[in-house]
N, C-alpha and C positions, 0 to 999 in steps of 0.2 A: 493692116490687111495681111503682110506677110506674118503676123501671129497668129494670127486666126487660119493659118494654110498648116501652117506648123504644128497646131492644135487641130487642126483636122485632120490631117496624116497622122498623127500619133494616135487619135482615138481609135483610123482606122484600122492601122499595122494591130494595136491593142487588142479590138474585138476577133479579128483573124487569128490573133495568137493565142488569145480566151477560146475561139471556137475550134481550133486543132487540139488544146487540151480538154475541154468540153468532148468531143469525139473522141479522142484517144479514150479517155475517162471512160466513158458508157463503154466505147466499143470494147475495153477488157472486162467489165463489170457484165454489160448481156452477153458477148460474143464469145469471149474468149475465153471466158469462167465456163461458157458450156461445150466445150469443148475439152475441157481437163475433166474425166471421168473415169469409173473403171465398172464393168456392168457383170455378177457373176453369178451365172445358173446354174445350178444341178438340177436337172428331170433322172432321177429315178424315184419309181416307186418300190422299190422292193420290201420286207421285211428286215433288212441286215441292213440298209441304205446306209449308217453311218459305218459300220464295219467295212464297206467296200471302197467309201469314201478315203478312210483312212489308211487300207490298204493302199490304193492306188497313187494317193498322194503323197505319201512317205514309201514308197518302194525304194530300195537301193537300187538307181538302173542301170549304175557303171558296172553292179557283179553281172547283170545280165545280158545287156546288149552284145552284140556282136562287133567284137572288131573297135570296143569302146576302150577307151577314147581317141578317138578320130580327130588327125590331127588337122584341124580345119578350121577351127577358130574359138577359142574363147578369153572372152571379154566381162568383167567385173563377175558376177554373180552369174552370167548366162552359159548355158551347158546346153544339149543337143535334144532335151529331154524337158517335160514338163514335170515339177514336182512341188512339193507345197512351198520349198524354200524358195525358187522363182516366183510364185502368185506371191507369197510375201513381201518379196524382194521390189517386185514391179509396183504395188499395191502402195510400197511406203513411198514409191518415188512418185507416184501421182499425189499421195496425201499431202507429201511437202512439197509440192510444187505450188508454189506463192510467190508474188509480189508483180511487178508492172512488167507486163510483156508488150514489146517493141515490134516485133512480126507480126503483120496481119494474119499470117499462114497458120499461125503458132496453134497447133493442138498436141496435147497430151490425151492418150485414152488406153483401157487394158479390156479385153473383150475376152471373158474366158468361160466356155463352156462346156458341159458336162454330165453326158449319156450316158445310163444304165439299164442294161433291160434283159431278163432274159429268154434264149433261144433256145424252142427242145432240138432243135436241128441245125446242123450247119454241116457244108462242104468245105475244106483246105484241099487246096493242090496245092504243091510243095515239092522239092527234095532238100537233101540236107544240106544245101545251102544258100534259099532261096526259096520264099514264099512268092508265090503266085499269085493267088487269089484265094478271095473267102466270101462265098457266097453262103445265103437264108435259103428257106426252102420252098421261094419262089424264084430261087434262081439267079439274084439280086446282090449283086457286087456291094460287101461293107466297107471296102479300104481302098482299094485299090482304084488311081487316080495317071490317068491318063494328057496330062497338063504339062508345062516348062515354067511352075511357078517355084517348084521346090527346088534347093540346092543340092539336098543330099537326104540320107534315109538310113533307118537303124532298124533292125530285126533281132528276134530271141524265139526261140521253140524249144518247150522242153521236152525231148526226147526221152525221157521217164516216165512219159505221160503218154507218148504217141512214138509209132516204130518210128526207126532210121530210115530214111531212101537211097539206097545205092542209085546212081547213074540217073534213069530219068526219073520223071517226078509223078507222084501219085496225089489222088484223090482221097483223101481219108473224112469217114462222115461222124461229126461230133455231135455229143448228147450231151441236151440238158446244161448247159453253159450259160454263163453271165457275159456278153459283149461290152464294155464299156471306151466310147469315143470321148476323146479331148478336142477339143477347138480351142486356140489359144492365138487373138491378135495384139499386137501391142506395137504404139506409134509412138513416136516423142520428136517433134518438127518445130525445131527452133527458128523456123528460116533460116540463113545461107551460115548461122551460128553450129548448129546438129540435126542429125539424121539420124534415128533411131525406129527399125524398122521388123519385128518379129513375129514370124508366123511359125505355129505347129498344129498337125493332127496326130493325135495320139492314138493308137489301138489298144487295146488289152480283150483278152480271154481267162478267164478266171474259170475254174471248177468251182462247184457247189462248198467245196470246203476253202475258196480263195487258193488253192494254189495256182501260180502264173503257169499258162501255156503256153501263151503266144505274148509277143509284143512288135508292135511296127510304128513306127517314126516318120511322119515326114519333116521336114525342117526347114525355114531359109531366115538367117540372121542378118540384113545391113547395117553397120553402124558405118556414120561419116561423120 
């Protein structure tokens, strides 16, 4: 009798220890496989669409930024700014990320998206040193974000292109321009292992021949 009690606790500790692996099993195979992904758009239509593409994405934006580089945080590959070496950079750490993950929590994912369009008209108020606002010509704020989700923020105006503003700030009305917005999210949640937390909106103003006018940054990077 006491074999057969012996042989029954063991069967049962057994199935319970089959059925945690059993769940673990599936739950990384459906749950957690869908959650390591990286999702990337471009909407423009234009005729140039690869030309702007490639502008925008291999920009050098340390010559341009103001005030760059800010000393604020950088960490492996990550800078204040989106550019193709980051989509690469994040793109390969999602590809290899593989094998048995232990965190229920556990997602990997890279969200990056990417607007082009152009506008005959647009409003900048501005002075020199200090973008305001950039409204369409119904009146229609494109950047600017009234939130406490951002850490910090980067600006460029090329004053070759558009006067200087002494003291207060004017309204200057542009023609004929290309707006192109970034959206860039990116997660890496190891459970209580890493936190890896990245967001940016990107602006650009391009002239007809791609030269930069404008550029605006929002940013906020946690790593833990």
């Amino acid at each position: 009798m006491k074999h057969r009690e012996i042989l029954r606790c063991i069967l049962v500790v057994s199935i319970l220890v089959a059925g945690i692996i059993i769940f673990a099993v599936l739950y990384n195979v459906i749950v957690i496989r869908s959650r390591i992904y990286y999702e990337i758009d471009y909407n423009i239509n234009l005729s140039n669409r690869e030309e702007i593409i490639h502008k925008v994405e291999n920009l050098n934006y340390p010559a341009y930024l103001n005030n760059y580089p800010y000393p604020y945080y950088h960490y492996d590959d990550i800078n204040s700014y989106v550019d193709r070496d980051l989509i690469d950079f994040l793109k390969s750490r999602i590809e290899n990320d593989s094998g048995f993950k232990w965190s229920l929590s556990y997602q990997h994912y890279l969200r990056y998206f990417f607007l082009g369009e152009n506008h005959s008209k647009l409003y900048l108020t501005y002075s020199n040193n200090t973008i305001f606002s950039l409204k369409d010509k119904n009146n229609q704020s494109l950047f600017l974000r009234e939130d406490n989700i951002w850490w910090g923020f980067y600006w460029y105006l090329d004053f070759t292109q558009i006067p200087y503003v002494y003291g207060d700030n004017s309204t200057l009305v542009l023609s004929e321009l290309i707006f192109v917005k970034i959206s860039l999210e990116y997660e890496w949640n190891c459970g209580y292992v890493c936190l890896h937390q990245y967001s940016f909106e990107q602006y650009l103003l391009l002239s007809k021949n791609l030269d930069v006018i404008l550029i605006f940054i929002y940013h906020k990077v946690f790593i833990d």
